[in-house]
C-alpha positions as CSV (number, residue, x, y, z in Angstrom):
1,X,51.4,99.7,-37.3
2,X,54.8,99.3,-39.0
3,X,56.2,101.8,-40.4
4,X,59.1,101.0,-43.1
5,X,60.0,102.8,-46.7
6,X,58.0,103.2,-49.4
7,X,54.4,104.6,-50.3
8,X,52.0,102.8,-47.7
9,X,52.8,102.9,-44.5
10,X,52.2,98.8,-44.1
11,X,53.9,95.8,-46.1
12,X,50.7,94.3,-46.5
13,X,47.6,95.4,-48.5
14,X,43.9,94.1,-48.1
15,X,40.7,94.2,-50.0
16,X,36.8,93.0,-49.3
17,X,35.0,91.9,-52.6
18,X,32.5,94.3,-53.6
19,X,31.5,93.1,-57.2
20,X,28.6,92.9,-58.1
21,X,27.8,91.7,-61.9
22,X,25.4,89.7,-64.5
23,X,26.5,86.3,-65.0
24,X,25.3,85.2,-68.5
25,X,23.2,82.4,-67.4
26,X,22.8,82.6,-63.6
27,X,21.6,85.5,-62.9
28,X,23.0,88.8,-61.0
29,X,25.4,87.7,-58.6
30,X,26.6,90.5,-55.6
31,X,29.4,89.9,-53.3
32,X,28.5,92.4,-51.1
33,X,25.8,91.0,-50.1
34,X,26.9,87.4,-50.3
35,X,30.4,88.4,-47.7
36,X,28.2,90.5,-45.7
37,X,30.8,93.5,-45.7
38,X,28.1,96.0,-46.0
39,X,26.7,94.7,-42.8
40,X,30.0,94.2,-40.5
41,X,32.3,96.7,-41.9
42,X,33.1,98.3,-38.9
43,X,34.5,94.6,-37.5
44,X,35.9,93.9,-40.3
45,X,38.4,97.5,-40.8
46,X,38.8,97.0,-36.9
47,X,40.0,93.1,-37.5
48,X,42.6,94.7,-40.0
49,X,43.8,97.4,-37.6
50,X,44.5,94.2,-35.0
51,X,46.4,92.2,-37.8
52,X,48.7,95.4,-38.3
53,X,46.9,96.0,-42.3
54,X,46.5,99.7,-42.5
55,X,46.2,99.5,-46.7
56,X,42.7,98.0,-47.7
57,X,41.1,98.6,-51.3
């Protein structure tokens, strides 16, 4: 991890989708399901510890 000034302790942040909403004429749409975070999430915090990303939302 690199450490440098500021409030997080890496230059770059990261985020999964996790919406999940009612589209006015197609139906309920959610992300979570469709990216399939719910199911990996341990590969996919471990594939941001790799890249150096300790800041995800």
């Amino acid at each position: 991890m690199t450490e440098h000034e500021g409030i997080f302790p890496t230059f770059f942040l990261s985020g999964f989708e996790c919406s999940t909403f009612l589209w006015k004429d197609q139906g309920r749409r959610n992300l979570i399901d469709e990216t399939q975070h719910a199911t990996h999430v341990e590969e996919d915090y471990a594939h941001l510890r790799r890249l150096g990303i300790a800041v995800t939302r």
